[in-house]
N, C-alpha and C positions, 0 to 999 in steps of 0.2 A: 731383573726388573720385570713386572708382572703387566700388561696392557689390560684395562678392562673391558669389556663387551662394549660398555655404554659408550666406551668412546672410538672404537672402531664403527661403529656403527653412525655414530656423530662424523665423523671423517670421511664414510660413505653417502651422508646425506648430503655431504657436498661437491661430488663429485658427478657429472651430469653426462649424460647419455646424449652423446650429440646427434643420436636420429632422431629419438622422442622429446630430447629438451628435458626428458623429468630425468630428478637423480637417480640411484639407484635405490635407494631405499621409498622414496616415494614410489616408484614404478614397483616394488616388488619383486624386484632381480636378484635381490641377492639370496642363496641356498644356500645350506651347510656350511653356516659361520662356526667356525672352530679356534677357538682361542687357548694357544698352550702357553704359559709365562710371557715371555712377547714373540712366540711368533705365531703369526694369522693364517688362516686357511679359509677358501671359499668359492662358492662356482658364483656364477652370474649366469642366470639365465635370460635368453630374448627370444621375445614370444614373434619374432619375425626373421628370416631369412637373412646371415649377412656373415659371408663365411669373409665379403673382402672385409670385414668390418673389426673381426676378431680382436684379430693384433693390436690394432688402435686401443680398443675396449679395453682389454689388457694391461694393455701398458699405461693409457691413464688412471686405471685403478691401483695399480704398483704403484706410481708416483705417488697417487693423494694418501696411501695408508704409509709412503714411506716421511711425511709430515709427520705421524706420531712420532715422542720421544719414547728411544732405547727401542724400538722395534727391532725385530730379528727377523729370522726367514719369512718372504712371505709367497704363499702358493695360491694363484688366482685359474680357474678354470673357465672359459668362457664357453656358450653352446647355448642353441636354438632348440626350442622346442614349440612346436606349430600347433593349434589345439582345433576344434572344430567351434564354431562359433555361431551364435543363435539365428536363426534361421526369420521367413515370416510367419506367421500366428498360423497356427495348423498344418504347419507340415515339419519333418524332420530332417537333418539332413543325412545326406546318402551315408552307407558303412562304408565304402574304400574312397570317400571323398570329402575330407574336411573342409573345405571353404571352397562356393563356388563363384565367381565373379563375373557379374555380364560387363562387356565392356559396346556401347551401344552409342547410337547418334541419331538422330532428326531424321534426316538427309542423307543420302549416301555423295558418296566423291569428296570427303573431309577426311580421308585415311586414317578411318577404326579398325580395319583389317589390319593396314600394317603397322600402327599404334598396339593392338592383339597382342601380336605375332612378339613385336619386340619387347611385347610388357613378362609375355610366357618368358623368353628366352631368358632377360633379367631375371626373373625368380629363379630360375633355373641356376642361371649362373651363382649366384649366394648359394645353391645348396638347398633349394626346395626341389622337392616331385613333385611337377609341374604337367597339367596335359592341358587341351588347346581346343574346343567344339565349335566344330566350324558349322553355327545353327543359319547360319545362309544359307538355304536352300536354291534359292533361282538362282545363286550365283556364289558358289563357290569359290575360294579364292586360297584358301590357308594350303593345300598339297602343294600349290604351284611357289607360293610366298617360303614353305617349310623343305621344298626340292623334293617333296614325298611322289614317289609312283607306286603300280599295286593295288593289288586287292587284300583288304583284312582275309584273316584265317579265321577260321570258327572252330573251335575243337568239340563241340557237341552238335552242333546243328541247330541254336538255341540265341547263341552270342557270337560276338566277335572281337578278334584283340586288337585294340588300338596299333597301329603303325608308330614309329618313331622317328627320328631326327634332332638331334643337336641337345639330348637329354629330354627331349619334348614330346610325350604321347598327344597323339594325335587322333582324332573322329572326324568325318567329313563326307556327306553324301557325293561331294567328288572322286572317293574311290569308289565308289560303287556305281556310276554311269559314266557313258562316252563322253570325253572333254567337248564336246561339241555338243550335246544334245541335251536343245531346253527342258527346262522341268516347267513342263505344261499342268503344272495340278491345281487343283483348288486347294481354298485355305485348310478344309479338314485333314485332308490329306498330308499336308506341308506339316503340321502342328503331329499329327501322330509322327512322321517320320523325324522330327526333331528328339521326341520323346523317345524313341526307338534306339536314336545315337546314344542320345543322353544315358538309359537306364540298359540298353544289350551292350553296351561296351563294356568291357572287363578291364576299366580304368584298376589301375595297377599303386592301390594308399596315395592316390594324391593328397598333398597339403594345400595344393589349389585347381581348380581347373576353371580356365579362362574359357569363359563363352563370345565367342567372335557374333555378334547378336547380327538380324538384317537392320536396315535402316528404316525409322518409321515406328510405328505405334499400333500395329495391325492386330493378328490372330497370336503370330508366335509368339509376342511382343507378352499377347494376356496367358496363351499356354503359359511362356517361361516364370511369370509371374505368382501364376494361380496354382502353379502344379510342381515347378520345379523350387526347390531348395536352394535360395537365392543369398550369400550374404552379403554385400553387396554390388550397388552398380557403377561405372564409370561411366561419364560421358565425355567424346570426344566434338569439338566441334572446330570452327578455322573461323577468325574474326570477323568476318562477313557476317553483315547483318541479318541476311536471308538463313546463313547457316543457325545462327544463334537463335534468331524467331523456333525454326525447327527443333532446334536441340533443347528448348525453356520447355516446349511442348511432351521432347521425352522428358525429360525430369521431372516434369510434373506427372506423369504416369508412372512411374516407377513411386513419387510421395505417396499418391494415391491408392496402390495396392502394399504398401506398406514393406520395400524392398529401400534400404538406404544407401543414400548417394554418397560416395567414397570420395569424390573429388570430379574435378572438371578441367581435361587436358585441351590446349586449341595446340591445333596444328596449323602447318602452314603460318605459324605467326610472322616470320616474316622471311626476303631473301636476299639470300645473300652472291650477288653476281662473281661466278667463278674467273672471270677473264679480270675487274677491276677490283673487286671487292665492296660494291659499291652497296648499302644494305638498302631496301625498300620493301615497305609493308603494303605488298602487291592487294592482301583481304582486308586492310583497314588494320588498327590498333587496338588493343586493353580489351578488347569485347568477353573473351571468357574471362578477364579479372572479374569487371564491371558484373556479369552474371553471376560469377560467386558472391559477390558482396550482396546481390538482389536477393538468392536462393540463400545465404548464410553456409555454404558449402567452400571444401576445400580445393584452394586451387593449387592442381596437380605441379604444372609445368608446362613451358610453349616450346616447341618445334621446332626448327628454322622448315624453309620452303626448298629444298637442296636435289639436287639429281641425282645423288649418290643415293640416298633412302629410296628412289623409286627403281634405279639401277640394281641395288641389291638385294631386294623383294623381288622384283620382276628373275632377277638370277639365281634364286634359291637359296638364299645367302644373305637372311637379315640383317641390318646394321648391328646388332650386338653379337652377330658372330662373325659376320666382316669384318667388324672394325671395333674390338672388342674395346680397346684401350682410346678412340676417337671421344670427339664432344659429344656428337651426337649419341652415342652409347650411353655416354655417362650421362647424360638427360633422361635417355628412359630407364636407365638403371635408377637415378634418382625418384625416377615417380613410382616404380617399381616398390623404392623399400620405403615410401608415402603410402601408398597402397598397403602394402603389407603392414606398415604399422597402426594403420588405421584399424584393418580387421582384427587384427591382437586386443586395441581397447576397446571392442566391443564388448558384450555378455558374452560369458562360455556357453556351450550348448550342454545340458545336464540332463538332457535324457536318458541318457546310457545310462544315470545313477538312478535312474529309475524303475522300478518293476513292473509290466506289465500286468495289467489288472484286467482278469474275465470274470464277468459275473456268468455264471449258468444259471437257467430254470432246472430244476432234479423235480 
């Protein structure tokens, strides 16, 4: 007995991708459909990181084709494939760097650094090259969060190679100065040596690199915006009203140079006491829902307020590789592949299918 195309295809439109919601034929996953009398062949592509994800994928697609009558073998291939994705109006983005992600806040002391740290490691963990820019200058934080010690190596005298840890390349003017000693510079100065991380490191094909941004809406704030290839931004903020005033502030600055918001994490949402268990929302409640509904943005995910996240940052040893199989992992793994799904539906970036055009005077 013979299956037709039309209705494997109809059996796949019903069968739905529970990280995106859309089916797979809606979404445009499915490749190399091959239909021999009745048995099926086919890959499923995901344009996002999700190696814990696979199996699952898999297997409910085996189930919903084995619904057709008289089916026979069937062969599903699952696999990611990361593309680079459009950028702001006039600029390109980098060759060894397909998507790059500022991950930024208002206000500093709302933990976007260790929100960063653990968003890299998440991707990493699915199965992306992942690297980490720690565009904080006066205050550096990711060597000490990532266990990183050391000086990059330069092999020309030109660049330098990013450091490592936990699958995660790494930049940071904190290996390049004494752990102790301020960076007393003015703004031009800060903004050229962000650019300097950014474009002399010899990031190594990332699929993404997370920019650890400073807090605020300053110089680097418009550098990273004006100059660097942004796809897009996160904001992290904590319920508190004072943080959120802040954080509406970045958001609207990243609308306004035309850099898109990928979602809005609050930390700190609430805590939970380790001796009774007793939960309180020490920064107030719903503040970054209540902002995604104002901005029409997506909201990420909330926090708890926990000693163990600041314990294991402060130890070198982020909560997603602490505690890899914990709640709180599986939170920012969750916003993680939010994130990553977000930038897949973007527009592709198709300049490479483009030729360079010089006109000469002769």
């Amino acid at each position: 007995m013979s299956i037709a195309v039309e209705d494997v295809k109809a059996a796949l439109s019903k069968i739905v991708d529970p990280n995106t919601t859309k089916d797979f034929i809606t979404g445009k996953a499915v490749k190399n459909l091959k239909v021999d009398g009745s048995d099926i062949s086919l890959d499923i592509e995901l344009g996002y990181p999700a190696k814990s994800q696979i199996d699952g994928i898999r297997a409910s697609v085996i189930a919903g084709l084995k619904t057709l009558p008289g089916v026979g073998n069937i062969s599903v291939s699952v696999y990611t494939k990361i593309l680079a994705h459009t950028v702001q109006r006039g600029l390109k983005p980098m060759v060894n760097v397909k998507n790059i992600i500022a991950v930024a806040s208002g206000k500093g002391g709302v933990g976007k650094s260790t929100t960063a740290v653990n968003l890299a490691l998440a991707l990493a963990a699915e199965g992306a090259s992942v690297g980490l820019l720690d565009a904080d200058i006066y205050g550096p934080s990711q060597p000490m969060m990532l266990g990183v010690k050391g000086r990059p190596e330069t092999k020309d005298g030109k660049s330098m190679e990013p450091l490592e840890n936990y699958g995660v390349q790494v930049s940071s003017i904190g290996f390049l100065i004494d752990p102790d000693e301020p960076m007393v510079w003015r703004g031009p100065m800060v903004t050229q040596a962000l650019q300097q991380l950014l474009e002399q490191t010899n990031w190594r094909d990332l699929d993404y690199l997370i920019v650890d941004m400073p807090p605020g809406t300053g110089d680097i704030q418009l550098t990273l915006s004006q100059k660097v290839p942004v796809t897009g931004a996160i904001i992290v903020t904590t319920p508190q009203d004072i943080a959120l005033l802040d954080a509406r502030k970045g958001l609207k600055m990243f609308e306004k140079v035309g850099i898109p918001i990928l979602g809005i994490v609050e930390n700190m949402s609430v805590h939970i006491c380790t001796n009774c268990g007793h939960a309180e929302e020490i920064f107030g409640h719903g503040g970054g829902e209540k902002m995604c509904q104002d901005f029409h943005v997506d909201f990420l995910g909330a926090l708890p307020l926990t000693m163990a996240i600041r314990e294991q940052a402060d130890a070198g040893k982020p909560t997603v590789v602490a505690d890899p199989d914990g709640q709180v992992a599986a939170i920012y793994k969750a916003i993680a592949r939010k994130v990553a799904i977000q930038v897949s539906d973007k527009a592709k970036d198709m300049t490479s299918k483009f030729p360079t055009i010089v006109v000469k005077n002769d």
